[in-house]
N, C-alpha and C positions, 0 to 999 in steps of 0.2 A: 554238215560242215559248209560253211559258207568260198563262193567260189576266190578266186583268185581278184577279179575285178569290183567283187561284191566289198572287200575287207580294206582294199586300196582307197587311203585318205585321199582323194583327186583334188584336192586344194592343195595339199603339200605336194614337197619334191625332196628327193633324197632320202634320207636314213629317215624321216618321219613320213612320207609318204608310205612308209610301212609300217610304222607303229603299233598294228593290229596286229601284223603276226610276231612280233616278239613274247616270248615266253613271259615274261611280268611286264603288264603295260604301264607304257609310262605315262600321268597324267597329262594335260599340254601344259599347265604352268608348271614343271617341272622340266620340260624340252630346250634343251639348250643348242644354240645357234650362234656362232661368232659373229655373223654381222647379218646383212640382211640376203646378201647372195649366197652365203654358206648353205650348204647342207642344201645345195640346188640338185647334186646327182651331176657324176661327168659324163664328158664323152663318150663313145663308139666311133672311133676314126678308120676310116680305110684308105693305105697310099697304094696308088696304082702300079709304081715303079714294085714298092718291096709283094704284090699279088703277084706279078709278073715273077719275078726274079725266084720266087720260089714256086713259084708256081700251083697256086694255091688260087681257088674259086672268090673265096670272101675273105680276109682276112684283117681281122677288128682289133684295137687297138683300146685296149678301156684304162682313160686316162685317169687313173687312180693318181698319179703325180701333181692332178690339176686339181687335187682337195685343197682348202686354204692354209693348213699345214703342211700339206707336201706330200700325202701320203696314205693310203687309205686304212692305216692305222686310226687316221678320222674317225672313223665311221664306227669304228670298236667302241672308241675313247666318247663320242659324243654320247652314247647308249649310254656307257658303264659311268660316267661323272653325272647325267642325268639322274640316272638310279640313284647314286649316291647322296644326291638334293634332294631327292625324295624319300628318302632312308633318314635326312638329317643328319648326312654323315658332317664332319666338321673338318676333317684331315683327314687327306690319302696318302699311302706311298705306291713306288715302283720303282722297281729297277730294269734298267732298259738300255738297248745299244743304241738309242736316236730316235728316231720318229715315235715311238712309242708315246716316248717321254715330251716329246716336241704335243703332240695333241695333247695329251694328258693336264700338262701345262696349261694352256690357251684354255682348255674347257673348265677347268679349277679355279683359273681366274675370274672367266664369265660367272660362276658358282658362290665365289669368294669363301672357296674351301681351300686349307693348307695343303701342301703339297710335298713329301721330299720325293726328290729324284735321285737315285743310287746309279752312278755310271762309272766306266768301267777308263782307268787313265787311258786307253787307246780310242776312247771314242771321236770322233768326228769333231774338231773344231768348229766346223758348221752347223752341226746338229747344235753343240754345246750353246754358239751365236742365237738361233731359231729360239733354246729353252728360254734362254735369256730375258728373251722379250714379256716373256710373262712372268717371269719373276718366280720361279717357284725355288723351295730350298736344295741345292744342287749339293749331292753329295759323293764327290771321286773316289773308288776304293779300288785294290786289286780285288777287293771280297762282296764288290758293288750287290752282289742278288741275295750270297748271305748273310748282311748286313740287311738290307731291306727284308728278308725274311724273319729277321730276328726283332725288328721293330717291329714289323706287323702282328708277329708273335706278343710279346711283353706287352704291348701297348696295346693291343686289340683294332689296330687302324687298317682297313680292308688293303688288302696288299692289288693292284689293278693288272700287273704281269699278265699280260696274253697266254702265259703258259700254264699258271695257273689259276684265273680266273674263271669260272665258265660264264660268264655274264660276259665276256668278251665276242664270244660267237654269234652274239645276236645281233650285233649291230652289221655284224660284217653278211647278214643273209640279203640283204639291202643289195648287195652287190650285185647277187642270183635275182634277183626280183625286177631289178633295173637293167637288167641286160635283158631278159626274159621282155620285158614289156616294150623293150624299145626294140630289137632286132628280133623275135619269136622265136623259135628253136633254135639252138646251136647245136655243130656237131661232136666240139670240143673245146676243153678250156682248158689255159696251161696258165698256174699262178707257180712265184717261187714258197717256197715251204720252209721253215722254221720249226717254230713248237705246230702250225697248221691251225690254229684257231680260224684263218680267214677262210682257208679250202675248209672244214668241219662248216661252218656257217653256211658257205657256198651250198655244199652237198646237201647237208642238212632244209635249204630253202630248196631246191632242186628235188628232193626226196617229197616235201608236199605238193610241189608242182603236179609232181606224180601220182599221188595219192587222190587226189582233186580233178585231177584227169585234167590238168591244161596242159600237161606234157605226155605223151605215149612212151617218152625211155629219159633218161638222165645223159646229159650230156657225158663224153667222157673226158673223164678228169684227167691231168696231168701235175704231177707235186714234182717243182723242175729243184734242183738242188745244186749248191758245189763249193769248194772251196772244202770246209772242215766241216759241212753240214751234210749228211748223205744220211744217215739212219733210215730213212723211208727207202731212198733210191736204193739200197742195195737188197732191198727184200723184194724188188722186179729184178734190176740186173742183176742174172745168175752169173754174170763171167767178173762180176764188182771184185776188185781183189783192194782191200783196206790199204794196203802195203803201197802196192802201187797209185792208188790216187795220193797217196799222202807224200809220193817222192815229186806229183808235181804241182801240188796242193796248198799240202803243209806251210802254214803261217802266211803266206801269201794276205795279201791287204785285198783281197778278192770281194765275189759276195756271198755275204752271209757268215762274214768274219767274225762278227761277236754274236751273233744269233745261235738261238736253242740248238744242241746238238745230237739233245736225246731227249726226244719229246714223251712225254709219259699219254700223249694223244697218240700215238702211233699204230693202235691198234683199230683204231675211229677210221683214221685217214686210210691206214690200207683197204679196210673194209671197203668204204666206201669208192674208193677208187677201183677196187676189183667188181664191185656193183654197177659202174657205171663201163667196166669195159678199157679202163686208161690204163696208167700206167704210171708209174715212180721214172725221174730222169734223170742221170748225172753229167755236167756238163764239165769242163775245165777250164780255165783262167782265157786257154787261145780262144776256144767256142763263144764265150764270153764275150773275148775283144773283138770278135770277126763279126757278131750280133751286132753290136754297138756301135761301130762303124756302119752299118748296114743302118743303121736308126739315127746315127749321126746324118748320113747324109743326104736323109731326108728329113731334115732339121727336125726330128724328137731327140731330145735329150733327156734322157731318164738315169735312174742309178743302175747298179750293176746288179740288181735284182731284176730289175724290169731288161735289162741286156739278156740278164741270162733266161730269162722267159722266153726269148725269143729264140734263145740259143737251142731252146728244147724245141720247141718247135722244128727247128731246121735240122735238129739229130732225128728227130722219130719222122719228119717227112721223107725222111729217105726210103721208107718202107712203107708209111701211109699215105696217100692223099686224101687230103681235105679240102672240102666243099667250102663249110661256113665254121669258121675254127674262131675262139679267142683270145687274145695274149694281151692280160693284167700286164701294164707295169703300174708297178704299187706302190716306187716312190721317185722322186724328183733330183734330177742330178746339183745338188748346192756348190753354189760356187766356195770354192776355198777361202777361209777367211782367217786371221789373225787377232780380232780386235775382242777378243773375251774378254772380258774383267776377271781374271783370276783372285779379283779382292772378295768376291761374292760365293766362291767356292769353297766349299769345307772337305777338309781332308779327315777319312775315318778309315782305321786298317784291323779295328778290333769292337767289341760290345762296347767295352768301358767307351769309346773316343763318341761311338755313334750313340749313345745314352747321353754323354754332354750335350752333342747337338740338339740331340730333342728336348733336353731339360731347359736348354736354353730358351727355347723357342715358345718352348709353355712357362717358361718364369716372366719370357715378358709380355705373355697374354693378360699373364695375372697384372 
């Protein structure tokens, strides 16, 4: 097995500077990149004020927000639309709360493969702004995932959902690999969780590290969670009472509001996180804002995902100290916007309305 440094494209940076250890490699003219700085690899920041205040030895800051879509759903999306050009796929769909769909977008374009996008009417007028820009076919439903499930079904068009993809995970190992080569061993990493495709990736690059012998133990993981998203977190917290996080939870516009609830990876991610030693977290709406301000003003501005990464952090340092720890934030806080064209948006609540759509769409290929 070739070592860690041996498989490293040293000409590239970011999500192809790995390309050798992805599970189906992708050839290079099939590599896709938005511009020329894209797919460079972010940050590791460290603010002296927030090491202080928590009191914590190293603490790194991986600006997943500073992707060109906002987001390191990037890094999923750049893999999986690659693949897709090299499959000669012609049309993808997904359904998704935002950034998902925001990358998905941008790299479909570059691809000049069709796109629907299934969102959900609560989604982010900001996010919705960001798809825009690339034009993909936007479609609003309260049934947003089982609509994009049933197209993908009938029509046989690769559905790219994080949750049920598995070709989502490999882009995201890029993350473990890029942290690993620029800072060498961590002692812990705290991402927020979902369906977990990006922690499964994480572990999963982290697990070869190990096998390769460029790491002696796995960092230990942390899958931070809150709002209506806990499935992982309450198989660590024994005192988790469902009831009570929902009386101050419940519907809240918090994070992880429309994100996976009941990840059918859930058995992946606790594994792997009892393997490394960590720990599932639940945080609350206040922990959240108390984070956030704490990264507010030390001017990061991230979403309430990458807040509440932090947040975990600051619950479980109450009992651990950390040396050299991690904290993903993994998307970018968007300014509030107004100016969508709602003329470009199609509304579908049943098979029959989302079957127009697509009929449409292929009548005037023809």
């Amino acid at each position: 097995m070739l070592s860690f440094q041996d498989k490293i494209q040293k000409d590239k940076k970011g999500v192809w500077r790995y390309a050798r250890f992805y599970d189906e490699f992708i050839k290079s003219e099939n590599r896709l990149s938005l511009n020329v700085e894209n797919n460079s690899g972010t940050r590791e920041i460290e603010v002296e004020e927030i090491n202080k205040l928590l009191k914590v030895s190293h603490l790194y800051f991986k600006r997943e927000d500073e992707n060109e879509t906002g987001s390191l759903k990037e890094r999923s999306l750049a893999y999986q639309v690659s693949l897709a050009k090299q499959n000669n796929k012609k049309e993808l769909v997904i359904s998704t709360s935002g950034n998902a769909g925001i990358a998905a977008a941008a790299y479909c374009q570059k691809a000049k493969i069709r796109l629907y996008v299934f969102i959900s009417p609560e989604t982010e007028k900001a996010k919705i702004y960001a798809m825009q820009k690339y034009q993909p076919i936007i479609i609003k439903s309260n049934r947003a995932m089982r609509l994009a499930n049933y197209l993908s079904a009938k029509y046989k068009i690769e559905n790219l959902r994080p949750s049920l993809n598995d070709s989502s995970i490999e882009g995201f190992k890029s993350i473990a690999f890029e942290i690993f080569e620029n800072l060498g061993m961590v002692e812990a990493l705290f991402t927020f969780v979902t369906s977990g495709s990006s922690l499964i990736g994480i572990g999963r690059a982290y697990q070869y590290l190990l096998k390769t012998k460029e790491v002696k133990k796995i960092p230990k993981l942390y899958a931070v969670q809150s709002g209506n998203i806990f499935s992982v977190a309450k198989e660590f917290e024994q005192s988790f009472s469902v009831r009570e996080r929902l009386k101050i939870d419940w519907g809240v516009k918090g994070a992880g509001k429309l994100g996976t609830k009941n990840t059918r990876r859930k058995k992946e991610i606790v594994e792997l996180i009892k393997l490394s030693g960590g720990c599932g977290v639940y945080v609350g709406d206040d922990e959240v804002a108390a984070a956030g301000k704490i990264l507010k003003s030390n001017n990061i501005f991230t979403s309430l995902e990458g807040q509440a990464s932090l947040a975990g952090i600051i619950k479980v340092s109450e009992e651990n100290k950390f040396n050299k720890v991690v904290c993903i934030l993994s998307g970018k806080l968007r300014k509030s916007r107004d100016e969508i064209d709602e003329d470009k948006i199609f509304r579908a609540e049943n098979f029959e309305e989302a079957d127009g759509i697509y009929n449409k769409f292929m009548a005037n290929q023809k």
